[in-house]
C-alpha positions in Angstrom: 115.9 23.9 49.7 118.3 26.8 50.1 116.9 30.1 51.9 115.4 32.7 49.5 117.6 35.3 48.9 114.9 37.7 49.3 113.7 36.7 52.8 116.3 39.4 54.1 115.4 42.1 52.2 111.8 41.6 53.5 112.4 41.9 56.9 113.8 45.0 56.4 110.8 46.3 54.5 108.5 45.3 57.6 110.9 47.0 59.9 110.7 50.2 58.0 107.1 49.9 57.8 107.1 49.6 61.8 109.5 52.9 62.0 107.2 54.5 59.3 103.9 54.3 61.3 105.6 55.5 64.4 106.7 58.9 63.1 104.0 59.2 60.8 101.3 58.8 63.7 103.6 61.1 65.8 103.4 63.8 63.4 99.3 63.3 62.8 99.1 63.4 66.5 101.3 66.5 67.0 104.1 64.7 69.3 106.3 65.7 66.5 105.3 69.2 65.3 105.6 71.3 62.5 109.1 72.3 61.5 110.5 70.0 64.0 114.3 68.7 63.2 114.1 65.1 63.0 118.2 64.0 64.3 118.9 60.5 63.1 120.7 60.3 66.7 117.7 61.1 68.6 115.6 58.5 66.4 117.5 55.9 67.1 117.2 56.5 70.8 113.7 56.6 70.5 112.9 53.6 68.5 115.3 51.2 69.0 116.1 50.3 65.3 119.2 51.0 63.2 119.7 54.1 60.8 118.7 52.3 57.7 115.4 51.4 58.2 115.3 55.0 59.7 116.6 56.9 56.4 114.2 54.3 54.1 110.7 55.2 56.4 111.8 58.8 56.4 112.3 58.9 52.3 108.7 57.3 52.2 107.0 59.9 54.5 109.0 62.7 52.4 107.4 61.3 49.3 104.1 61.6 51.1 105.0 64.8 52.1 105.1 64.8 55.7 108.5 65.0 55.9 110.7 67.8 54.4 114.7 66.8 53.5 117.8 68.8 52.0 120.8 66.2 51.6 123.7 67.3 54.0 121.5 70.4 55.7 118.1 69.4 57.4 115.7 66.4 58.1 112.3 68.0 59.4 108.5 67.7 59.7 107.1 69.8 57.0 105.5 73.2 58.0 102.6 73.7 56.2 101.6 77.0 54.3 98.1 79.3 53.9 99.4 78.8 50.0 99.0 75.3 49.7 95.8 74.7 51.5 93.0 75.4 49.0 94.9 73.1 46.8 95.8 70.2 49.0 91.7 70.6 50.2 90.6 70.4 46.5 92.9 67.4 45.7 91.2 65.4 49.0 87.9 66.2 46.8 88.8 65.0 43.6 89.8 61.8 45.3 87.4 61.1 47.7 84.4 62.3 45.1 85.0 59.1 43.4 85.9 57.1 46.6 82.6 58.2 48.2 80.4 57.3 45.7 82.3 53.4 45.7 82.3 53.0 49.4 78.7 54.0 50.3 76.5 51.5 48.7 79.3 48.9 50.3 79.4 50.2 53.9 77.7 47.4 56.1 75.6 49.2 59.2 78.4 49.1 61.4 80.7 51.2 59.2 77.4 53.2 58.1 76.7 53.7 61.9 80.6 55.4 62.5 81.1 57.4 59.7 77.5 59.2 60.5 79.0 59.8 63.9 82.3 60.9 62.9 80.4 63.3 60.6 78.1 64.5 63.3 81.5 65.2 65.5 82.9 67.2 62.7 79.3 69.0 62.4 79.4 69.5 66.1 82.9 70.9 65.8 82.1 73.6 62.9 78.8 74.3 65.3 81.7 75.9 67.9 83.9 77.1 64.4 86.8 74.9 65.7 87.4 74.2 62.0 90.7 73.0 62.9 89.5 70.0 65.0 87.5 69.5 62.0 90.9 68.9 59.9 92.8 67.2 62.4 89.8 64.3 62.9 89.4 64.7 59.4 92.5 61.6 58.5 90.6 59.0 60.3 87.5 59.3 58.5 89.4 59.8 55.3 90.6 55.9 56.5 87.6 54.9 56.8 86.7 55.8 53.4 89.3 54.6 51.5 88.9 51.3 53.4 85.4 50.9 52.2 85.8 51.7 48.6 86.5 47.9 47.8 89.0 49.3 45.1 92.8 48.2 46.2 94.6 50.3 43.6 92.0 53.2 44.6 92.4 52.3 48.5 96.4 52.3 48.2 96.5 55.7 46.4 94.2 57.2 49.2 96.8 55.5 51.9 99.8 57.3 50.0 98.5 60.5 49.7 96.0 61.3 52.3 98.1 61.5 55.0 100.3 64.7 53.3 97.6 66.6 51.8 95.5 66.5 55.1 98.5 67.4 56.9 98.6 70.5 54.6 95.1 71.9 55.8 96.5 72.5 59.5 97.6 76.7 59.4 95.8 79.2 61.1 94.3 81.0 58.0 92.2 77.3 57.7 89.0 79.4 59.2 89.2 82.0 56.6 89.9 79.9 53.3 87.3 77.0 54.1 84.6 78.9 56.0 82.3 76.8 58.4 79.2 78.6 57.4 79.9 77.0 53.6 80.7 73.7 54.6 78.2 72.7 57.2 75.1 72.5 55.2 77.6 70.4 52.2 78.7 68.2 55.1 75.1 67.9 56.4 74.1 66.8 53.0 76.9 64.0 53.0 75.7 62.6 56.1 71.8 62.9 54.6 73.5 60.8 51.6 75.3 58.1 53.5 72.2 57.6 55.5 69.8 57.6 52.4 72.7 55.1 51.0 72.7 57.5 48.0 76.5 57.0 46.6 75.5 59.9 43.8 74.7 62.3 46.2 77.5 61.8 48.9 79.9 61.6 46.0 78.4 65.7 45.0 78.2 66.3 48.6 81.8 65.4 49.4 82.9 67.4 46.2 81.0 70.4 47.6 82.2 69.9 51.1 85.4 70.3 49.3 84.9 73.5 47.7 85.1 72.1 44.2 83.0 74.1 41.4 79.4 72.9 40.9 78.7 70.6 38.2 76.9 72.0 35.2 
């Protein structure tokens, strides 16, 4: 049987998967910081991969908006702005609204168990207004989330967005556009739902938590 002409092309894909989750978690983590140029050269180095799998995981985290790129000028982790917050915080509510209210009712004690204490963390951390702990922690437990939804299309559009829009909450002005004295007692009330197993309530808590309007 001759070898799939595919199999190559494959390969590559799961390289540039690798290469992907190394820069992305390097940006999350703040190794590589806002603004930072991002030299092919210097990649390279660091890796220990070839340019093409290099240029295909950078296009993907561009698309997920991690990344910023002008052909023939500049190649750089995106710097985000006070504009974009409120939005990119009101997207992460629209989504995770309906992924909330899927992935309570399905979250076995274990998962129950480290969401609540992820939640009480974030609590802890608007207690000492470090709201910007709050939105760097905040990805993981977005993960978590998404992974519980038992929903793939759901789970794979959460994987392919999350990442740029949380990344959009981290400017200084966070304190003053999402307030901790507004969303402790909404986050308090998610972790009251997830505990009560209440998927209708989480899902209103995590919409409030989010700053979107109240429903009628």
């Amino acid at each position: 049987m001759p070898v799939p002409s595919t199999q190559p092309a494959a390969e590559r894909k799961l390289l540039r998967d690798t290469v992907q989750d190394k820069i992305r978690d390097a940006i999350m983590d703040g190794t590589l910081e806002p603004g930072e140029r991002l030299n092919d050269d210097d990649l390279i180095a660091w890796l220990g991969v070839s340019r093409t799998p290099i240029r295909e995981a950078l296009a993907e985290l561009a698309r997920a908006g991690l990344i910023e790129m002008a052909p023939n000028r500049y190649t750089r982790v995106a710097a985000p702005s006070k504009d974009e917050l409120l939005d990119a915080y009101r997207t992460l509510g629209v989504i995770y609204g309906g992924v909330v209210r899927l992935a309570v009712p399905r979250l076995k004690d274990g998962e129950r168990k480290r969401i609540v204490a992820m939640i009480d963390r974030s609590l802890a951390s608007l207690d000492k207004d470090e709201q910007a702990k709050v939105a760097h922690d905040g990805a993981d437990l977005y993960s978590m989330w998404a992974g519980s939804c038992g929903n793939p299309s759901l789970e794979q559009l959460c994987r392919s967005t999350t990442d740029g829009l949380a990344f959009k909450l981290r400017v200084p002005e966070l304190a003053e556009l999402i307030p901790a004295d507004v969303v402790r007692p909404e986050l308090q009330k998610l972790r009251d739902a997830v505990v009560a197993k209440d998927p209708i309530a989480a899902e209103l808590a995590m919409e409030a938590v989010h700053l979107l309007p109240t429903r009628g």
